[in-house]
C-alpha positions in Angstrom: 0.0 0.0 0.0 2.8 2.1 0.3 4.3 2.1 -2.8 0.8 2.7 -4.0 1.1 6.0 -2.4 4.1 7.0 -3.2 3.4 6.5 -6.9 0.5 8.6 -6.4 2.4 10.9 -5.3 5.2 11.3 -7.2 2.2 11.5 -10.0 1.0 14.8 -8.5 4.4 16.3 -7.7 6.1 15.7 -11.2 3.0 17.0 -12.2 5.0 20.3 -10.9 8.1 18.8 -11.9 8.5 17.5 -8.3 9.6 14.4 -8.2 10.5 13.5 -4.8 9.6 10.7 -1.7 7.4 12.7 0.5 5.2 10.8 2.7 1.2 10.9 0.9 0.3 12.3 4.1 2.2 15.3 3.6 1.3 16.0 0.3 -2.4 16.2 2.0 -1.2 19.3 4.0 -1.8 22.2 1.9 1.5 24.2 3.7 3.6 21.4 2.5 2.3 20.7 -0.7 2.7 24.6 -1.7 6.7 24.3 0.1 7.3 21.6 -2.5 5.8 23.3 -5.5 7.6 26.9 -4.8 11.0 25.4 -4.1 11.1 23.3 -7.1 9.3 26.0 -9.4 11.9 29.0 -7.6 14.6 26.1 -8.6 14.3 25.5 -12.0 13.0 29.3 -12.9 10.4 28.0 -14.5 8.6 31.0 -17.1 5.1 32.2 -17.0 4.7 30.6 -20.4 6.2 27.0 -18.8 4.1 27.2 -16.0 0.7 27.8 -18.0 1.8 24.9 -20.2 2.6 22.9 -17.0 -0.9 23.9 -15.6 -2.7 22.8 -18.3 -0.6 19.2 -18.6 -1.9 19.0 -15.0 -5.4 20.5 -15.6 -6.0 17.3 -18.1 -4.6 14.7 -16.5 -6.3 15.9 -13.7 -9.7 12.8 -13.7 -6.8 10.4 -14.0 -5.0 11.5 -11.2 -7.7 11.8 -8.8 -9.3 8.6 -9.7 -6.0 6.7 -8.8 -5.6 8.8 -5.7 -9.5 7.6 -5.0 -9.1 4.0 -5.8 -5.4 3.7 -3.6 -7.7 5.7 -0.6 -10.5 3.1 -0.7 -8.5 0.7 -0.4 -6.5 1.8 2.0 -9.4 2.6 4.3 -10.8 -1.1 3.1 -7.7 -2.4 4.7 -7.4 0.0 8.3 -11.6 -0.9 8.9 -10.9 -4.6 9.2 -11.1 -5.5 12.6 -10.1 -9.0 12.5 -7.3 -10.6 9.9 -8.9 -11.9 7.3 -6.0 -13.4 4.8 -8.5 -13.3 1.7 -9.7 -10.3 2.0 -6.1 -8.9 2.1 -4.8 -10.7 -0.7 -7.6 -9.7 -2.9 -7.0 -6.2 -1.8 -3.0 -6.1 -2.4 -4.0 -8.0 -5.8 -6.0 -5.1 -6.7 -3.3 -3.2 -5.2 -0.6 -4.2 -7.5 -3.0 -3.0 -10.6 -3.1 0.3 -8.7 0.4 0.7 -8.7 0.8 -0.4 -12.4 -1.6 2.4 -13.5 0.1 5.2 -11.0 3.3 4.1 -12.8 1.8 4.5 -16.7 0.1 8.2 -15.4 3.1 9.2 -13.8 5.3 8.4 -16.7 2.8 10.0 -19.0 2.5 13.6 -17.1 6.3 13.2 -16.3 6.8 13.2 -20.6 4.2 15.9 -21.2 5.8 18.7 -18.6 9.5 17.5 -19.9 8.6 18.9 -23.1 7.8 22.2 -22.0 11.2 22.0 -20.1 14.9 23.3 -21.4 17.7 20.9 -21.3 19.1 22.7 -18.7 16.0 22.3 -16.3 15.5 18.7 -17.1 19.4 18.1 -15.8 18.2 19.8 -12.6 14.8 17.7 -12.5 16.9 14.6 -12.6 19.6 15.6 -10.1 16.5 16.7 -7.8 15.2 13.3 -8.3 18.1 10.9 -7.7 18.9 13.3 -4.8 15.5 12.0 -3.4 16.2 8.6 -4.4 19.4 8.8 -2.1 17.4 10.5 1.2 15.0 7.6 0.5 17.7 5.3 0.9 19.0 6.7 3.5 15.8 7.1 5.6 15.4 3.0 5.0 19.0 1.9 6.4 18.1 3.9 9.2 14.6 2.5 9.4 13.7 1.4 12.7 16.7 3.3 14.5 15.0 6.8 15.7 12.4 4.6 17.5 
């Protein structure tokens, strides 16, 4: 379920050429969400005409993003009302789950390739340095996983 979620995620934020590991429960929090898209917009001095363009990448993949971000919730809360294990119910759930992710992938990919065109060479360099710089705090968080307890 968690990957589900972070697929979602990264979805929305490179929908703002934002493609980094934050928890989906921080992308909730409008303060955060707003951080995220300044910093990487301030970054990569994106133009008026850029950001209209990215605006309307967003603004029609918009039904696809929320319905992925609607089927990963129901299932999610599917999963947390369960008050007793029931190992069928799960599996079909993560089986559904793994189609989730598949189709966060293909939409993520997709918006990723339409706001990449509206970017310079230069500011696609700085969208992939941002990104594997991500990658590496998200490795980093997971050796440490388990230690700040």
């Amino acid at each position: 379920m968690k990957k589900i979620w972070l697929a979602v995620a990264a979805v929305v934020l490179v929908g703002v050429v934002a493609a980094t590991a934050q928890s989906a429960g921080m992308l909730r929090r409008h303060g955060a969400r707003n951080f995220w898209v300044r910093h990487i917009m301030a970054d990569l001095d994106i133009t008026d005409q850029q950001r209209e363009q990215i605006k309307q990448v967003l603004k029609d993949e918009k039904p696809n993003i929320q319905a992925l971000v609607q089927r990963a919730e129901a299932e999610r809360v599917e999963l947390r009302t369960m008050n007793t294990f029931d190992e069928a119910k799960v599996r079909s759930v993560a089986e559904s789950n793994s189609s989730l992710y598949v189709d966060a992938i293909v939409e993520r990919e997709k918006v990723r390739t339409k706001i990449f065109t509206v970017l310079t060479p230069e500011q696609r360099t700085k969208v992939n340095k941002m990104i594997e710089q991500c990658h590496e705090g998200v490795q980093e968080r997971l050796e440490n996983l388990g230690e700040e307890l």
